[in-house]
C-alpha positions as CSV (number, residue, x, y, z in Angstrom):
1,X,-23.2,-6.8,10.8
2,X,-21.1,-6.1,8.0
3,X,-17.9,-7.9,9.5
4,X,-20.2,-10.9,9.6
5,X,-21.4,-11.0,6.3
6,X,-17.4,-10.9,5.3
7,X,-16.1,-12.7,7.5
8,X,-19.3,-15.8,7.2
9,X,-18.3,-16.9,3.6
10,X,-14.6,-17.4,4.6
11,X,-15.5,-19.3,7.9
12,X,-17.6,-21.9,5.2
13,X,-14.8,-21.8,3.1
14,X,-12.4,-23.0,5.8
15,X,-15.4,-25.4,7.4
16,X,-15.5,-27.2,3.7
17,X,-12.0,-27.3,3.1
18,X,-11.2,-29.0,6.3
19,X,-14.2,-31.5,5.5
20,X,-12.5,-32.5,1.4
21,X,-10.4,-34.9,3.0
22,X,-12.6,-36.7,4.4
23,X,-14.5,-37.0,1.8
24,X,-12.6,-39.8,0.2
25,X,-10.3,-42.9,1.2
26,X,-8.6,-43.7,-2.1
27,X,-5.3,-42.9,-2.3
28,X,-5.5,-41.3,-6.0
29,X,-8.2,-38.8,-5.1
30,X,-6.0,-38.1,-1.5
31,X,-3.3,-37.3,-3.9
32,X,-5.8,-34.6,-5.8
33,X,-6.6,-32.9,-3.0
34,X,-2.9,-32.4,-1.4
35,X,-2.1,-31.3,-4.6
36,X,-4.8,-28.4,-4.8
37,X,-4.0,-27.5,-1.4
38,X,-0.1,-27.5,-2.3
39,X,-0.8,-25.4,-5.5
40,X,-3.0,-23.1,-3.9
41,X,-0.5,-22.0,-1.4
42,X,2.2,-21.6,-4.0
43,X,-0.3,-19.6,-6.2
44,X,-1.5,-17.6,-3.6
45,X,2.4,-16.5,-3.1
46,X,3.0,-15.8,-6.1
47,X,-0.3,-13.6,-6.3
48,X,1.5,-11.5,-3.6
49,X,3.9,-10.1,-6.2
50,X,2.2,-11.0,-9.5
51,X,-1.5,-9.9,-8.3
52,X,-1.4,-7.1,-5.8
53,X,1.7,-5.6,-6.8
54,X,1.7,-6.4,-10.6
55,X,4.7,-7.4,-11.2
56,X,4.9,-10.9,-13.6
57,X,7.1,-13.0,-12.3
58,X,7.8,-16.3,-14.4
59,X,10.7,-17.5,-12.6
60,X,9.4,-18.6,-8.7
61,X,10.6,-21.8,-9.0
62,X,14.0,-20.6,-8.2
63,X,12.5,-19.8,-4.6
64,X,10.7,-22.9,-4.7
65,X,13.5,-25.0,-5.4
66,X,15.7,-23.2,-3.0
67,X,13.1,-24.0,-0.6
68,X,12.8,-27.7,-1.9
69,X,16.4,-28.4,-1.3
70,X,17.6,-26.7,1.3
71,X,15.5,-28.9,3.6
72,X,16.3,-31.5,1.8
73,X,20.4,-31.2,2.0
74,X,19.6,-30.3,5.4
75,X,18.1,-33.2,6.7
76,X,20.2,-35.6,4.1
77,X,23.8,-34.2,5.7
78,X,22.6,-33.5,8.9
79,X,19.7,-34.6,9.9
80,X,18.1,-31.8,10.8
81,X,14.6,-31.8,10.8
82,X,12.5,-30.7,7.7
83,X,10.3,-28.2,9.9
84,X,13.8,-26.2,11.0
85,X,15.3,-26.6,7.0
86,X,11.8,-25.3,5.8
87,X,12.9,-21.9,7.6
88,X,16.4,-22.0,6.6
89,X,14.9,-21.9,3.0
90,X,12.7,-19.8,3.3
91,X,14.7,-17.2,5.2
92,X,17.4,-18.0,2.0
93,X,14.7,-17.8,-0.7
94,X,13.9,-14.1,1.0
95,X,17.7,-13.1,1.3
96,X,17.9,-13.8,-2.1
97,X,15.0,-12.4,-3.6
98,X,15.9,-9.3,-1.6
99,X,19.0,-9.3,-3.9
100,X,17.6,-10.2,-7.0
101,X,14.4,-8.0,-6.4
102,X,17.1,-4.9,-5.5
103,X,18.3,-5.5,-9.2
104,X,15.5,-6.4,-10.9
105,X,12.1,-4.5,-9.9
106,X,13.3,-1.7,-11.4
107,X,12.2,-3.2,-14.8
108,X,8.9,-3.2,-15.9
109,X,6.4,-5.2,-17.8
110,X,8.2,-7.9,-20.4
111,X,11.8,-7.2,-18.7
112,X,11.0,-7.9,-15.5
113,X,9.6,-11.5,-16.8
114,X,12.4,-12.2,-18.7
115,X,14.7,-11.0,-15.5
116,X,13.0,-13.9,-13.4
117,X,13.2,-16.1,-16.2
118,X,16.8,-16.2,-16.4
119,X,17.2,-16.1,-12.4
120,X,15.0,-19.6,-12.5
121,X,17.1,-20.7,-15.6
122,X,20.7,-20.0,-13.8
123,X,19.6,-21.7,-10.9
124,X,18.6,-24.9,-13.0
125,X,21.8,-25.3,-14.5
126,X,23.8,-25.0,-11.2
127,X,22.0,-27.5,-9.7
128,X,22.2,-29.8,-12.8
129,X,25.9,-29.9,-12.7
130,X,26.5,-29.2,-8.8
131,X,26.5,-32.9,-8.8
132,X,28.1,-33.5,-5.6
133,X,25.5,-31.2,-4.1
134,X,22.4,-31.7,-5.3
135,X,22.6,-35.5,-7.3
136,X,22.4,-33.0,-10.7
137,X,20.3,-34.5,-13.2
138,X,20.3,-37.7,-11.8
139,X,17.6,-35.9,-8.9
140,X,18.1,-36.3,-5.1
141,X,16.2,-39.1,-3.2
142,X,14.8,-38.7,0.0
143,X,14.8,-41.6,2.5
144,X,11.4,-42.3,3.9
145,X,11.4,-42.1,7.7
146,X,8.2,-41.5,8.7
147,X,7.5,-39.4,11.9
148,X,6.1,-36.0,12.7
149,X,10.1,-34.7,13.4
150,X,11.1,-36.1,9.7
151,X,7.9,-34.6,8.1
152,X,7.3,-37.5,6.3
153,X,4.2,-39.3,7.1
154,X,2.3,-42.5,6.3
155,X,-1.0,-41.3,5.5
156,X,-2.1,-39.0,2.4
157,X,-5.1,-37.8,5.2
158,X,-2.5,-36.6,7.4
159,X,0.0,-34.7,3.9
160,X,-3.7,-33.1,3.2
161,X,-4.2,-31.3,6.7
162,X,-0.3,-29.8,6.4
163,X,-1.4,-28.7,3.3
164,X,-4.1,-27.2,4.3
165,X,-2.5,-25.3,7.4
166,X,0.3,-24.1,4.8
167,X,-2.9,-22.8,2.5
168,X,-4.5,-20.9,5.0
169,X,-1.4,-19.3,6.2
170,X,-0.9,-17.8,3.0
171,X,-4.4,-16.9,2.5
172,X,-4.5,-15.1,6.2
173,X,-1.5,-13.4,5.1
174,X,-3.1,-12.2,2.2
175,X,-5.9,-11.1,3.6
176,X,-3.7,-8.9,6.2
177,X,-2.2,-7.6,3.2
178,X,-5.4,-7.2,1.2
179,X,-6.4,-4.9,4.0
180,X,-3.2,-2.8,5.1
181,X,-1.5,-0.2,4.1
182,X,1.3,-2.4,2.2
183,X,-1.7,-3.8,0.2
184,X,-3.2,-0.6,-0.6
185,X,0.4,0.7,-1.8
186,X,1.0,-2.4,-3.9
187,X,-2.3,-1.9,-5.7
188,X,-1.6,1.7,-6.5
189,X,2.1,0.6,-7.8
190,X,-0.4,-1.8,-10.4
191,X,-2.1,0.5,-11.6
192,X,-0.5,3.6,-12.2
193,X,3.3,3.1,-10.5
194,X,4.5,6.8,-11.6
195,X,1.1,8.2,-9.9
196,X,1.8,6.0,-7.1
197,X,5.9,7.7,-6.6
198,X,4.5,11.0,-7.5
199,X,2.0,10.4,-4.3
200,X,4.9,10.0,-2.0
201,X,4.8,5.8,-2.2
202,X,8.3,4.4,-1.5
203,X,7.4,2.3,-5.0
204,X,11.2,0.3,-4.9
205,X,10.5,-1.0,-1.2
206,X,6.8,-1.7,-1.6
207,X,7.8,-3.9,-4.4
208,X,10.7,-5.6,-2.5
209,X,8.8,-6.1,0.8
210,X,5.8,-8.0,-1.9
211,X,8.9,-10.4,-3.4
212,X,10.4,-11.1,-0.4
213,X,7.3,-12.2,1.4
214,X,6.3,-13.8,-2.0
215,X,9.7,-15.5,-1.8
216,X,9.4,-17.0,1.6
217,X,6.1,-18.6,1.3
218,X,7.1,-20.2,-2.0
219,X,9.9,-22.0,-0.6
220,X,8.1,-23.1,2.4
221,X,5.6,-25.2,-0.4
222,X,8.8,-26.5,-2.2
223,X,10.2,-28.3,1.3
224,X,6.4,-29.5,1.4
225,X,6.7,-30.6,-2.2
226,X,10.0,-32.4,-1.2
227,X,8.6,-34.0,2.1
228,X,5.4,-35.2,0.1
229,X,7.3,-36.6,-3.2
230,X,10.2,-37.7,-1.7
231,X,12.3,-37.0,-4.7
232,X,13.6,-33.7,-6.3
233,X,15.2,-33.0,-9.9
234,X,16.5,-29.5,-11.1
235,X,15.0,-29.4,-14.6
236,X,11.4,-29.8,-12.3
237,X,11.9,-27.9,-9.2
238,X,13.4,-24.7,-11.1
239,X,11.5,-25.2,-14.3
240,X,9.2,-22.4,-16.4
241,X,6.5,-24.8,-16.5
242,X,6.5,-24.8,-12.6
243,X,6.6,-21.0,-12.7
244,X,3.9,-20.7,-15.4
245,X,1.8,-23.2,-13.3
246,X,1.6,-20.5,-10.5
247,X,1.0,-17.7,-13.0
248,X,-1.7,-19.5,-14.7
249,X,-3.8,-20.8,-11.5
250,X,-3.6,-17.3,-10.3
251,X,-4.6,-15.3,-13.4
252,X,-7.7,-17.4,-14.1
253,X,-9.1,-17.4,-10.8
254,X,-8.6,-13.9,-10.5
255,X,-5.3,-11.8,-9.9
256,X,-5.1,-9.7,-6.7
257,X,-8.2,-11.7,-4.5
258,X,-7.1,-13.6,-1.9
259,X,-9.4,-16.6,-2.9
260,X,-8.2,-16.3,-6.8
261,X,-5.5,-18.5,-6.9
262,X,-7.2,-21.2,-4.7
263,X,-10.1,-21.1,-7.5
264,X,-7.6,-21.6,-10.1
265,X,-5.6,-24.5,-8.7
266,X,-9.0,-26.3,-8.1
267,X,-9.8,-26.4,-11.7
268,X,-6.4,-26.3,-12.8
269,X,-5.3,-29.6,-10.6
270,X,-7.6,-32.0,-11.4
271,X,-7.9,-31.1,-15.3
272,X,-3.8,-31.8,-15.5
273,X,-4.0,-34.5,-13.5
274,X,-6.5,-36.0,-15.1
275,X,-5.7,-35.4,-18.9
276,X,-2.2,-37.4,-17.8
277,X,-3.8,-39.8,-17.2
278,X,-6.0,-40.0,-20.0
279,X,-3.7,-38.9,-22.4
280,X,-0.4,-41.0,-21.4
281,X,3.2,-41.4,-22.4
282,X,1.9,-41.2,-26.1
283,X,0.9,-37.4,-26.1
284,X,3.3,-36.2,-23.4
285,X,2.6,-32.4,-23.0
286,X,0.1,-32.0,-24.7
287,X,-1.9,-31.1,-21.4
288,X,-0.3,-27.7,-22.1
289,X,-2.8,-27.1,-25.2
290,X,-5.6,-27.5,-23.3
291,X,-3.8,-25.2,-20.4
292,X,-3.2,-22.4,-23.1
293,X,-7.2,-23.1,-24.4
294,X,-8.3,-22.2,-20.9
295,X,-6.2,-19.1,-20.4
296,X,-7.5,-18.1,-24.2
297,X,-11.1,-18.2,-23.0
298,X,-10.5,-16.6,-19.8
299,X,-8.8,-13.6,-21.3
300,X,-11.2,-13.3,-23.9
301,X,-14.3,-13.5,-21.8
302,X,-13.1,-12.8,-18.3
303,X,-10.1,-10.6,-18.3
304,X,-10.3,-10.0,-14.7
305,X,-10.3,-13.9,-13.8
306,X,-13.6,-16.0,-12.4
307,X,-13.8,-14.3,-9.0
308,X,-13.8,-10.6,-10.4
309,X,-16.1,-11.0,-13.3
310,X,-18.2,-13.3,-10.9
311,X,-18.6,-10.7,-8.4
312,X,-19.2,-7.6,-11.3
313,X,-21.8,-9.8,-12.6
314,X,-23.5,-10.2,-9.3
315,X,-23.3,-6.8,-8.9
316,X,-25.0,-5.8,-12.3
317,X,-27.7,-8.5,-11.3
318,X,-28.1,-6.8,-8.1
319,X,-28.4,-3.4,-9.2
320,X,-30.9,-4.6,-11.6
321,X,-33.1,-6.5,-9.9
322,X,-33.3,-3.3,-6.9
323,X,-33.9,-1.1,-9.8
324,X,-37.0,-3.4,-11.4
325,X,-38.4,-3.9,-7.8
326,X,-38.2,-0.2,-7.1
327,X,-39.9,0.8,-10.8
């Protein structure tokens, strides 16, 4: 009984989220809704490392651009398919954040942020003046051959579902983690790490095993990203913003849930896409105010994100209300 009343609200979940694209035919709102399922599944990676294992990791883009355009070059050069370069970069994205995560997760708090920083800011400049590789900052152009092989498809319906499959699969992974002994480990590493080594936990491999898989899922969204826009440019697809993006969507839905992140990038999404919109050429950036307004209000009156106070509040309600109906 109890695995049903778990496992019924997920089911809905998936049963709506399959339905949100057919909720609309214009292409503007299409664009919305690949975008939150895009985001989702990039914030719900991140969430892997930043969430369950607490480490804050500002500089993901670099896997996501790896990701980006390696399938990219991939198909450009050689024409190999998108689907096959989408595991290339993701198998490089994990190589590499198997290297960088050796060095690096030995730091902690601020150091380990700045660490990934400068990772995501390295890459950047290589791939501005690689020129002959990657276009530098004139940005790499895709050409639009639609067909299932290419990844490239006519239809915003058809983008959507993708995105959707790519969400889930993070989320399912999430959940497998949530509930083994890996995710256990990585949530004793959050709270207390020298607690966590004095118990015998293998901290430095817990922690690398978290990035890596972190790693690989975030490049798989960049070669989406790349399939869906059809154009890539290093000071975008490596950028801090992009990394802060993930951060953000994950912390104010709620770090370490598997359903945080996807929370986040649906408010997140819209509001940024909208307020572009509104707010035009003329006040470029200044989206970013009202970005750093929400994340002010959520960590002064939900520290814990909207799905963990949510669910506390519940509770208390709950307790309450047993304990008036009992008196």
């Amino acid at each position: 009984m109890r695995s049903i009343r778990s496992w019924l609200p997920r089911a809905v979940l998936i049963v709506l989220l399959s339905l949100l694209p057919l909720s609309t035919s214009n292409n503007y709102y299409m664009d919305i809704i690949v975008q939150i399922f895009m985001w989702g599944a990039a914030a719900s990676a991140w969430n892997i490392v930043g969430g369950y294992a607490g480490q804050l990791s500002l500089g993901h883009a670099a896997f996501f651009g790896i990701g980006a355009y390696t399938s990219s070059l991939l198909f450009i050069a050689f024409g190999l398919s998108p689907w096959i370069g989408m595991l290339a970069g993701g198998g490089l994205s994990a190589l590499f954040a198997l290297l960088v995560g050796y060095l690096s997760v030995r730091l902690r708090g601020p150091f380990f942020a700045l660490a990934t920083i400068a990772l995501a800011e390295v890459l950047q400049i290589l791939a501005i003046y690689w020129r002959d590789l990657t276009g530098g900052g004139a940005g790499l152009l895709l050409p639009f051959k639609p067909g299932l092989v290419n990844f490239m498809f006519e239809s915003k319906h058809t983008y959507a579902y993708v995105g959707l499959g790519f969400l889930l699969a993070v989320l399912v992974v999430t959940l497998a983690i949530e509930r083994s002994r890996l995710g256990y480990y990585l949530v004793a590493i959050r709270e207390e790490e020298d607690a966590a080594r004095a118990l015998g936990v293998r901290v430095l491999r817990m922690k690398l095993v978290a990035i890596v898989i972190s790693a690989f899922f975030t490049s798989l969204v960049g070669s989406f990203y790349a399939q869906y826009i059809l154009w890539l440019e290093p000071p975008y697809a490596f950028s801090l913003e992009l990394s802060t993006q993930f951060a953000l969507m994950a912390i104010i839905g709620g770090l370490g849930t598997w359903v945080g992140p996807l929370l986040g990038a649906v408010l997140i999404i819209p509001l940024a896409i909208f307020l572009r919109a509104w707010l035009g050429a003329a006040a470029s950036g200044l989206y970013l105010v009202f970005y750093g307004m929400i994340l002010v209000i959520v960590v002064l009156f939900m520290r814990q994100g909207i799905v963990v106070e949510t669910r506390q509040a519940f509770r208390r309600w709950m307790t309450g209300h047993r304990q008036l109906v009992s008196g």
